[in-house]
Structure formats: C-alpha cells, structure tokens
N, C-alpha and C positions, 0 to 999 in steps of 0.2 A: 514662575514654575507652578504647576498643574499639581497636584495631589488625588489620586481616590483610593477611599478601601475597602476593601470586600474582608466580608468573614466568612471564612470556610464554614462550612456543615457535616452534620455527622461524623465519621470517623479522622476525619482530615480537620478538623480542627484541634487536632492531640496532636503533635508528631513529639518525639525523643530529644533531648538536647543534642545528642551528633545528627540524628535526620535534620532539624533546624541548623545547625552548622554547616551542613551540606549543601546548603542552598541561600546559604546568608551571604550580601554581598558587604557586610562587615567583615566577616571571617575572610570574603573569598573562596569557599569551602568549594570541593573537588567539584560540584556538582551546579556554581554557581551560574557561569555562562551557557550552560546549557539549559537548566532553569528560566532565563532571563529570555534568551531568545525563544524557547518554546513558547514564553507565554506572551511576547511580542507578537508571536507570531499569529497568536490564535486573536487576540483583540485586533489584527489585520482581519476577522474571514471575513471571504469575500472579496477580498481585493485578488488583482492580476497581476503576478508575478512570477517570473521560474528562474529567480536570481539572487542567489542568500545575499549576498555581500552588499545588492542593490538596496533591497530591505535593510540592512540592519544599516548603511549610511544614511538613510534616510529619518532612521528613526537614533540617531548617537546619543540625543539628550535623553532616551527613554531608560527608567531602570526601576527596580522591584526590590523591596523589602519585608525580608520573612519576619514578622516582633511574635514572640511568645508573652501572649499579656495572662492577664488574671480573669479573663474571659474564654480563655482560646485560644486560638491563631488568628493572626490582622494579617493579611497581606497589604502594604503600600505600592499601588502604582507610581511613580513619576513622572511625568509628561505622557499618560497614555497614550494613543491616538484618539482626532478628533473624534472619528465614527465611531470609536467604542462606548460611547459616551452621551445620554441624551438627559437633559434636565438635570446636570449635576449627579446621573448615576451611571455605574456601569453597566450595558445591557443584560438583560439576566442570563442569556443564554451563551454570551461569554463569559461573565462569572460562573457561569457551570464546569464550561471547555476550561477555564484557569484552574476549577478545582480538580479537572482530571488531570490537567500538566503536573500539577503539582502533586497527585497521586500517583504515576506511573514514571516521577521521575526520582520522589523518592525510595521509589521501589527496585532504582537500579543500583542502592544501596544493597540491597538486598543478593544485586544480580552479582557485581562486582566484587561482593566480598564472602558470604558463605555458597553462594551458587558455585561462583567461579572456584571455589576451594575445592568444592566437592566433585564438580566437574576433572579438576585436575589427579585426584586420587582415585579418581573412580577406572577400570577396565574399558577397554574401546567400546565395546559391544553393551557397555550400560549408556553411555554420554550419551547418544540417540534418547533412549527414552528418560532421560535427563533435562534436557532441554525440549522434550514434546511435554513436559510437565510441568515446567519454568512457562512456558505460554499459556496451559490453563490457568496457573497460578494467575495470571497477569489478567485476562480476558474474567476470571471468576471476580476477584476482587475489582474490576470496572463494572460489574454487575450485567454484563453482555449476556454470560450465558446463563440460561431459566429451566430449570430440571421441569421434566412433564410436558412440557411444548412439543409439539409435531413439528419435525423439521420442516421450515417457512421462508428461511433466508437465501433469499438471491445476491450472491456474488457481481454485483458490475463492473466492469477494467475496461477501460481505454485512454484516450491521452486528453490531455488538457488544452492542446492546441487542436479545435476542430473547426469546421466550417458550421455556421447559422443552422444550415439544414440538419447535416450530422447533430448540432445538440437538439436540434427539434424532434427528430426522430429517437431518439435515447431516452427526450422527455416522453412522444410519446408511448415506447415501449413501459418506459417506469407506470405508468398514468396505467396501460393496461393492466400492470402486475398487483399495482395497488387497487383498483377494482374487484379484485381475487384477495384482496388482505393479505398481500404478498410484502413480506421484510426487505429492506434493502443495505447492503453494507457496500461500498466505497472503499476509496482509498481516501477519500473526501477533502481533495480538491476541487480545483476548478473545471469546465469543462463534461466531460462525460462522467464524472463522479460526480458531478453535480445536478443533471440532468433528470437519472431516472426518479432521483430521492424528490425535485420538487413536483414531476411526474407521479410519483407514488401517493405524496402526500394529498393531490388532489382527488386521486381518485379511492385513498381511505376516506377523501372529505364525505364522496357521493355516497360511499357505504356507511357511512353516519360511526369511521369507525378511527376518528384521528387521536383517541387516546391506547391506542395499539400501534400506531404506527410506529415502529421502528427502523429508525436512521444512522447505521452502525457507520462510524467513519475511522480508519486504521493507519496511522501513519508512522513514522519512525523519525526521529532528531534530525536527521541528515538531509530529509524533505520536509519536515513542516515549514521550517523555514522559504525555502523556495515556494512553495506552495500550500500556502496556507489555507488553513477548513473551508470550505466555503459556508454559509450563513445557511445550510437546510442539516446539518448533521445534528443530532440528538443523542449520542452516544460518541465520544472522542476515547481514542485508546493510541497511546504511544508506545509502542511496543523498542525495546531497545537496539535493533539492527532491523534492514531489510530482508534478511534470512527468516526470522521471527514473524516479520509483520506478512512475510507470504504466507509460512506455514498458519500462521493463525489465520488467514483467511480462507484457508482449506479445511482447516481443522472445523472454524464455525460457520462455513458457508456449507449450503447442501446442494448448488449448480451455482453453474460460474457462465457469466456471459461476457463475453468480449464484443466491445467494440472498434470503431477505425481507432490508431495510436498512431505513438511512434515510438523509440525503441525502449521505452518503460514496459509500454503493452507487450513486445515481442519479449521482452525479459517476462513479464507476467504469461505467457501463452507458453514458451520454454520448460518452465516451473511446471506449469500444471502435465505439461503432455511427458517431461521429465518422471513424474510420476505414475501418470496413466499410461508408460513403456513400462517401467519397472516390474518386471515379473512378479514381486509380491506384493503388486497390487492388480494383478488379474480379476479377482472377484471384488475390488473393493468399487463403492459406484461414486464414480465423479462424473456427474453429468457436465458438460461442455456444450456451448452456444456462441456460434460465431453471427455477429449480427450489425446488419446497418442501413443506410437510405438506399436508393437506385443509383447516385453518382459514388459510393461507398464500393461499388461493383468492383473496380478498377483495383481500390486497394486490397481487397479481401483475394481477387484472383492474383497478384502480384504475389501478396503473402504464402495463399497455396503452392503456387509456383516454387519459393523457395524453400515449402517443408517436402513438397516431392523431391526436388530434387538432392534434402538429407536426407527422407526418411522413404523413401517412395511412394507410392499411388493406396500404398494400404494405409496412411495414417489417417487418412480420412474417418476412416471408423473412428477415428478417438475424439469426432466431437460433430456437431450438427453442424450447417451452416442454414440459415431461413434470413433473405434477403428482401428490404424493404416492409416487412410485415409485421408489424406490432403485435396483433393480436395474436399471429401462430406465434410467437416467440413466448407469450404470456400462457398461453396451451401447451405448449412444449413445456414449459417452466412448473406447470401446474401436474402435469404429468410425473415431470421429473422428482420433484419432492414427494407424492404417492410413492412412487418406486423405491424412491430412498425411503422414508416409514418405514413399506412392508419389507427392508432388502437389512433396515437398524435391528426392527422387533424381531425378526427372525436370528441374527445375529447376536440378539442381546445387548447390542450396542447404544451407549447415550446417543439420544435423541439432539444434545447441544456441543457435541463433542466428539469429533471422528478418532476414535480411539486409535482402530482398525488399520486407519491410513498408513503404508510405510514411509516416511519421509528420510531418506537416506542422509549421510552423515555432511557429504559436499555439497547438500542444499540446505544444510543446518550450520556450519557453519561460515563466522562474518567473513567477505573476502574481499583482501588487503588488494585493493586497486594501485595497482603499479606498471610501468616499462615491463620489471620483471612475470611477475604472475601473467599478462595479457598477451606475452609474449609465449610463456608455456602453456596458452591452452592448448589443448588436442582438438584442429578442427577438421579429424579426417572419417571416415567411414569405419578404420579400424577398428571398432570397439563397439561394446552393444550400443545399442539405440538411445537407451535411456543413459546412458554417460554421454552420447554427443549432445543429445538438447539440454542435459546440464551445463554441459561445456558450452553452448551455443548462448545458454543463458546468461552465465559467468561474462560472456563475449559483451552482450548487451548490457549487462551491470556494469561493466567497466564503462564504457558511453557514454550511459545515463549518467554517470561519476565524473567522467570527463566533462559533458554539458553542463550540468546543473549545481553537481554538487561541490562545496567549498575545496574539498580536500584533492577532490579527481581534478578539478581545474588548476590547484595550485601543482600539481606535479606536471598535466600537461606542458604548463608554465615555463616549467623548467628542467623539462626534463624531453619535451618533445610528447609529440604523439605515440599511440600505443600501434606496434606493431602485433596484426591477426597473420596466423597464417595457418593454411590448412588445403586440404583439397580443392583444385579448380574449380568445380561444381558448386562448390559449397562456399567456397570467397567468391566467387562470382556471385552467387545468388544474395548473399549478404551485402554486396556492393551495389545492386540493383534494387534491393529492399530497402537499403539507407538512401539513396540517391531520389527513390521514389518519397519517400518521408521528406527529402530536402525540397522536391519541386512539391509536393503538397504545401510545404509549410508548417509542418507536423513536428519540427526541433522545438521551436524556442517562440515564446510568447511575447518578449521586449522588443521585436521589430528589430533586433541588431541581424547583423549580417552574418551568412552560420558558417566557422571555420571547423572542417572537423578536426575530431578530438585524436583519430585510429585514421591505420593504412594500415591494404588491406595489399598481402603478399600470397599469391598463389603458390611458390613453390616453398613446400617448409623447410628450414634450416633445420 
C-alpha cells in the first residue's frame, strides 16, 4: 500500500468539524464519494478517458483521508496513481487541483443546505438572481475573478474527441491569442480544451509574459470524472451542476469561441445562442466565434445547416464564423474584448463579472435526465426562439448524459433510450447532426462501439 500527503494552504487548511465530517471516509459523510472521486480524478490530468465507471474500476484500491491534526489539515492519499507522483512527492500542480476539489466541494455544503434553504423561500422572480450570485460566490472565493482587469478572457468549447489536425489548429489559434496576452478558460479537458491553453502558454512564453498567464479550467462532478483536467490548467473550479458551470462560463468569459465537438459542443453553442435570442439580452455583448481547420469545413456547414433550419438564415448574425485562420480569429478576439471594455465602462458594469447578462430560470436550473423529461421536450417551431434552443439544449444535455455520464447511462440501461420528438425539420436535422458526429468519431474516446442513447420521432405525441 502506497501512502502520500499533502497539506493544504492558506484558507483550506482550517475547515469546521461537520465540513471535515463531510468528506471523511471514516464518517462516510454526505459528501465523501464525491470528494474521493474528484480528486481521483484530477491526480488522473491528462489521461484519456470519457468513461466514469472505467476510471474509478481501474483505480478500486484508491482512497483519501481528510485528518484534522494540530498543524492544519493532512490529506492521506491511498494508492495514488503512479503519474501523480514523482520522487516520493505529489506533483505540485496536482496538489494545487486537490486543494481546489477540496475547496469547491466543501462549499456545496454551503450550497445544499443554507443556499438551497433560501432558494426554497425565496419568490420566483428572486431564485434567478439567487443562483447568478451562488456562482460568483463560488468563481470569487477560487480566486478566478480580479477586480480592475480589462476584460481578457477567451472562452474555448469544443469536444474532446478530435482529429491531429483539429487539435493543431486550436493549438494554433491559442498560440495566437496568447501572443496578444490573451486568458484562456476551458472546460479543461482533453482535446480542444486542451489545445488552445498549451497554445497560449507558448506564446505568453514569447511575450516574456508566462507569470500572467491564465488557464481557467471549469468543470462539474458529473464530468470530471469522465474527463479529467488535462495537465495545462492553472486555475480548477468545480462548480456544482452543468447549469452553473455554463452560466459561469458566461458570466467570466468576455467571447466565446467554439470549436469542431460533438454533442457537448452543440449543448454548449445552444446555451449561448439560447441567450443571445433572449430579448433581454439585446444590448448585452456576447461575442461568438465559430472556428476551425479547412477539413473542419464539413462539420461547421452541417451544423449551420441544422441551426437554419430551427432558427432560419438570420441566426447567423449571432455569431462569426473565420475558417482555417488563426491569426483573424486572435483579431477578431482582440477586437472583441475592446468592444466589450468600452460596451462594461459605459454600463458601469464589473469588468470580471457580467452582471448585466439575463440567464433565464430553464437554463439555471439542474435537469433531471430521464424517459420522462426527454420525452416532454418541446422540439417544435411553436414558441419563441430562445425557448427552442433551450429546449434544443436540454435535447443535447440529455445525450451527453446518456453517453458519458454515470447516472444518464444507468437509466439508459434500464429503462431504454430517450425518445425526442418534435418537428420534422428539426428531428431530421438533429438526426443528421448526431449521425455526422458518429461517422466523424466525435462520441466516445474508448474505441468502443457507439450505441445510441435517443430515437429520434418526427411526429409528436
């Protein structure tokens, strides 16, 4: 048996005797197995994987002990893994990521019991700005956001299964942006989250400016697991659902660029354009960038293909597309954070913080993937714009749930595929969007063979 231990720093080597009881695997305390596997997870970064269950049978002998000594806090690894581990120590920059897991997760003490109190008493029309301020909470105390800073951060999204080229080109758009001393935040995985951050970092190298570099990486309980940090992040934030970890990517990103995915990305591009319909966000600025190599062609017209045919030929204005060009996407990018500045100051709005943004209540809260729920989406024309790419979103959250995550697979399991149904346009074009993701190869990273999760029904019940 293997032993090592790290001592927390600064604030996180205090915690409360129920916060330690919350994460003690002597107690068992509410909070233990999710403790255990996040932080399994992150002394994986860098490994390949989009399979919780594969992960954690690989690692059964692995396990973590929280001791409140007369120094502080000790964390006890157990059979770490080997990689995390060099000369009888832990890597420092995983002992970093262990002390954010261990910060954002005992803070869902916090979420789960006077949050959620307050949540439940409070009026409809407050919960919204309730939970937009449970995320700064969460994003301030990881120390993410820096009062005074000119908005800098570039939003990256796309999939973790991509082709040689596709990550080359992501590196090299990163490589341009950090040339420019441009931030980069993730969802910091593998893949195209991984990409632009070791691209960025080299090119803060050539601007002599690698102790500004920032490598925000944002993920949630339900995917770290499957996809664990990859080894360029310098900032880890676990945010407590995927509802969260978008809004917070809106909130402290100032443009968003998308790359090739597959239906994570389309769940991520949903979200945003879900918001940039929303009527009360007409004046607010979310730059958008649709971006990738010259064989990247196929999938971005594929894609367009099926937001005309929800949204028509005018959603194009809600976001750029600059194909194969590094350097105009780093210009665009440079542009776009100018505009946002002068678009905050004039508004009065933080600078690290989009106050301003509407994030409506159905993209705020967690949704309970089921037969049920996937089957009542609304996937028809009826309704404004910005409710179908919600619902379109919802569509794709369910998938990603069905694919990768523990919970959406074990229902699959047993309970059958999830039935979509909605207008023929609009299932067809969803059918030809996932079928194009299956012949890329853009599902599943284990090499198994890809069963889907949804059938898709044109005529709605």
């Amino acid at each position: 048996m293997s032993i090592q231990v790290v001592w927390p720093s600064g604030s996180m080597a205090l915690l409360t005797q129920i916060e330690a009881d919350s994460i003690s695997n002597i107690y068992q305390g509410d909070l233990y197995s999710l403790y255990r596997n996040c932080s399994l997870a992150v002394l994986n970064s860098g490994s390949l994987t989009d399979n919780t269950k594969e992960l954690l049978e690989n690692f059964e002998n692995f396990d973590i002990n929280v001791v409140r000594t007369e120094r502080g806090l000790k964390i006890e690894l157990i059979n770490p893994p080997k990689s995390s581990v060099v000369d009888g120590q832990i890597i420092k920059s995983l002992r970093k990521h262990l002390y954010a897991v261990l910060r954002d997760i005992v803070q869902l003490n916090v979420y789960n019991t006077e949050f959620l109190k307050k949540l439940a008493g409070d009026k409809n029309s407050q919960k919204r700005d309730l939970i937009t301020n449970y995320v700064f909470l969460i994003l301030r105390n990881a120390n993410v956001l820096t009062a005074g800073v000119k908005p800098n951060i570039a939003v990256c999204w796309g999939g973790h299964s991509i082709s040689k080229e596709e990550y080359d080109y992501a590196y090299k758009v990163g490589y341009a942006l950090g040339l420019r001393r441009i931030d980069i935040c993730t969802g910091c995985g593998p893949g195209v989250m991984e990409a632009p951050m070791k691209g960025a970092i080299m090119g803060h190298v050539l601007q002599c400016a690698t102790d500004k570099c920032r490598l925000i990486g944002l993920t949630e309980p339900s995917i770290i697991a499957a996809e664990p940090p990859n080894s360029m992040v310098s900032d880890l934030v676990i945010l407590p659902d995927i509802e969260k970890r978008l809004e917070a990517f809106v909130r402290l990103g100032h443009t968003m660029i998308i790359f090739p995915g597959g239906p994570g990305t389309a769940e991520e591009l949903l979200f945003i354009l879900a918001l940039k319909l929303h009527p009360d966000n007409r004046h607010t600025m979310l730059p958008l960038i649709l971006t990738g190599n010259e064989k990247s062609k196929a999938y971005f017209d594929t894609l367009e293909r099926f937001l005309e045919a929800c949204f028509g030929p005018e959603i194009k204005r809600q976001y750029a597309r600059i194909d194969n060009d590094p350097d105009a996407v780093a210009v665009e990018v440079r542009k776009d954070l100018d505009t946002v500045t002068d678009h905050r100051t004039l508004l009065h709005d933080s600078y690290c913080f989009n106050w301003t943004l509407t994030v409506p209540e159905i993209l705020q809260q967690p949704l309970k993937v089921n037969r049920k729920t996937m089957d009542g989406l609304n996937l028809t024309h009826d309704q404004e714009p910005w409710m179908l790419a919600a619902a379109l979103r919802n569509a794709f959250s369910g998938i990603v749930s069905g694919n990768v995550k523990e919970d959406g697979i074990r229902e699959v399991r047993e309970h059958g595929p999830f039935h979509l149904h909605g207008d023929p346009d609009i299932i067809e074009g969803m059918g030809r969007l996932m079928q194009d993701f299956i012949d890329q190869g853009r599902i599943l990273l284990s090499g198994r063979k890809y069963t889907p999760c949804y059938v898709f029904d044109e005529d709605r019940k």
